[in-house]
C-alpha positions in Angstrom: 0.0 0.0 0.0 1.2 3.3 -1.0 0.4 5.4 2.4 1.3 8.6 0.6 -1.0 8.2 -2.0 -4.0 7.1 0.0 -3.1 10.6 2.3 -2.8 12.9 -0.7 -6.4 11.6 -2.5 -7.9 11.9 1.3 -6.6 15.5 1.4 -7.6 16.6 -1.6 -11.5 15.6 -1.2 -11.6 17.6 2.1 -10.1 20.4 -0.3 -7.4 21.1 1.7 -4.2 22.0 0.3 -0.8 20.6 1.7 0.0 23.4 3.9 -3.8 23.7 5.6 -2.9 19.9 6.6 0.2 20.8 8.1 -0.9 23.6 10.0 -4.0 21.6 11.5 -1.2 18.6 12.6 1.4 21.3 13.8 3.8 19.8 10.7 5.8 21.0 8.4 4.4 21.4 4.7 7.4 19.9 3.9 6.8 17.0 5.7 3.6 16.8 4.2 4.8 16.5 0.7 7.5 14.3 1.5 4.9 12.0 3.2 2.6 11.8 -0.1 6.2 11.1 -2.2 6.4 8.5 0.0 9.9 9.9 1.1 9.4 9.7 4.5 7.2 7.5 6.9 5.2 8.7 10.0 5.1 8.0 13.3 2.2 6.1 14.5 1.1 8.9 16.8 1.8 11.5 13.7 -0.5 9.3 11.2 -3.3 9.1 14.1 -3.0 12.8 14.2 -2.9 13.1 10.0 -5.8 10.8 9.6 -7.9 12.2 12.5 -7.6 15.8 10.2 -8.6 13.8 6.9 -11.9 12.6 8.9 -11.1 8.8 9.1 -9.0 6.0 11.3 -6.4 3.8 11.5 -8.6 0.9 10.9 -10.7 2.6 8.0 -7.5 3.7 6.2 -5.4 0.4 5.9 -9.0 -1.8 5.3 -8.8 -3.2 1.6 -12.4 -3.6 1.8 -13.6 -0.1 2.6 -14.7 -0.1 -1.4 -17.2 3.0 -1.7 -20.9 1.5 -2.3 -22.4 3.0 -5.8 -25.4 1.1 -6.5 -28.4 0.4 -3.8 -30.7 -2.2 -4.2 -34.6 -1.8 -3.1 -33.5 -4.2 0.0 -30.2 -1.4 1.2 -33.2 1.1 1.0 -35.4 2.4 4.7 -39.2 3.4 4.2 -41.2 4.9 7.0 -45.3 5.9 6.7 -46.9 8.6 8.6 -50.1 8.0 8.8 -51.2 10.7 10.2 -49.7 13.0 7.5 -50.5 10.7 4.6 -46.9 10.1 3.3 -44.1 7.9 3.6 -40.5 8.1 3.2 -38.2 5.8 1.5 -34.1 6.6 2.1 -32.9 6.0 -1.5 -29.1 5.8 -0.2 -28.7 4.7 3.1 -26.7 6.4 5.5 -26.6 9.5 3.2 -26.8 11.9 6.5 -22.8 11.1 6.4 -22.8 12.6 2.8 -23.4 16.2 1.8 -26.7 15.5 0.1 -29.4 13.1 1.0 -31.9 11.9 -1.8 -34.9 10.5 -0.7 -39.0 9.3 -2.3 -41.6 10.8 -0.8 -45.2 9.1 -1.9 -48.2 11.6 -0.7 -51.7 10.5 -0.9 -54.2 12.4 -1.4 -54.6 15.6 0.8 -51.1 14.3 1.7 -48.3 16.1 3.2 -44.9 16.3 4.0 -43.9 17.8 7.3 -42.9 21.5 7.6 -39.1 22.4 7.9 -37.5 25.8 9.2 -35.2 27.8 6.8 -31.8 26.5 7.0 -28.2 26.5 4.7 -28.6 24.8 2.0 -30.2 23.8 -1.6 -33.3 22.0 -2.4 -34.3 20.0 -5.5 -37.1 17.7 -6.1 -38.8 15.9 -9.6 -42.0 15.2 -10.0 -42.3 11.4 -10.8 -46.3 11.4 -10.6 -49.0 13.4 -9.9 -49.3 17.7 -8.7 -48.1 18.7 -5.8 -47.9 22.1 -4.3 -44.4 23.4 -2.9 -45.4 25.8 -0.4 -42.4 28.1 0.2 -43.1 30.4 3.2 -46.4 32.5 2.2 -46.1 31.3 -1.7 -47.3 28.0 -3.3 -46.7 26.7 -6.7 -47.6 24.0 -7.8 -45.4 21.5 -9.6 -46.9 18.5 -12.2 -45.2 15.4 -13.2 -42.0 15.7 -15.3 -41.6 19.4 -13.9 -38.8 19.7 -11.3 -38.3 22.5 -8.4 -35.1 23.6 -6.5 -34.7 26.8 -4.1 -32.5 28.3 -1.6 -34.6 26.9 1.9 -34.4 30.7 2.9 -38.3 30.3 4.4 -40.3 27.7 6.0 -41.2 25.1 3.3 -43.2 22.0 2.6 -44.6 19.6 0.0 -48.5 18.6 -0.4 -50.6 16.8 -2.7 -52.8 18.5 -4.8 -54.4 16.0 -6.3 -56.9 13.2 -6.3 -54.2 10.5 -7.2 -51.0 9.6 -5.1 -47.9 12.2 -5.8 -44.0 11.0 -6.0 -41.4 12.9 -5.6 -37.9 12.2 -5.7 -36.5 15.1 -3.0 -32.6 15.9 -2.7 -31.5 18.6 0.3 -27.9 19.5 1.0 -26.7 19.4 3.6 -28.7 16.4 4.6 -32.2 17.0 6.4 -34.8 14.4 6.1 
């Protein structure tokens, strides 16, 4: 295994350049870029520090298996139903809280509706896979038909419902993760 490698493709999707990592491990940017060279080895307290920074572990970094999951079945997918609110819920990736958007199916039934969230950082997008819904943004609504698609700044209080007679889908993708 080629340690500097592995440390360098780590550091560059946290966007941090070789000097940030340095300065947040109280190293040398030298030492940094000797390290992904593979010039120079670490201590084991120095790469617990390094890898602490990069947002993973000992165990994590030097596991062969930790391939990155890029297809989910129906069966790696989580559904919940509220029946109160006539909707449920299905998780299309699961454990996407960890990532930095979370896509999820909501299904509304008639006079359906998705619970109201609080303006917060972040983007919105949905698609329309069937039926109308209405995408009430603070005191607006507009309504949104199949094939049509929606995305906004959640700068107000904001929620789907169905306006329909027929069941709505939505595919729904928020960043950061919300749902």
């Amino acid at each position: 295994m080629q340690i500097g490698e592995k440390i360098k493709r780590l550091r560059i999707e946290k966007q941090l350049t070789q000097e940030e990592l340095a300065n947040r491990c109280e190293l040398s940017k030298g030492f940094i870029s000797q390290l992904e060279n593979d010039l120079t080895s670490p201590s084991i307290a120095t790469l617990i520090d390094i890898l602490d920074i990069l947002g993973t572990n000992l165990t994590e970094f030097f596991s062969e298996d930790n391939k990155e999951k890029l297809v989910f079945t129906k069966d790696d997918m989580f559904e919940k139903e509220n029946d109160e609110l006539k909707y449920s819920l299905m998780w299309l990736v699961p454990n996407a809280q960890k990532n930095e958007m979370e896509p999820i199916m909501i299904t509304l039934e008639p006079d359906g509706r998705y619970i109201e969230e609080e303006p917060h950082e972040g983007e919105e997008f949905g698609y329309v896979l069937s039926g109308i819904i209405n995408l009430h943004l603070g005191d607006k609504t507009l309504k949104v038909r199949k094939g049509e698609s929606f995305y906004f700044k959640p700068k107000a209080n904001h929620y789907i419902s169905n306006a329909g007679k027929t069941q709505a889908k939505v595919i729904w993708v928020s960043t950061p993760p919300s749902f």
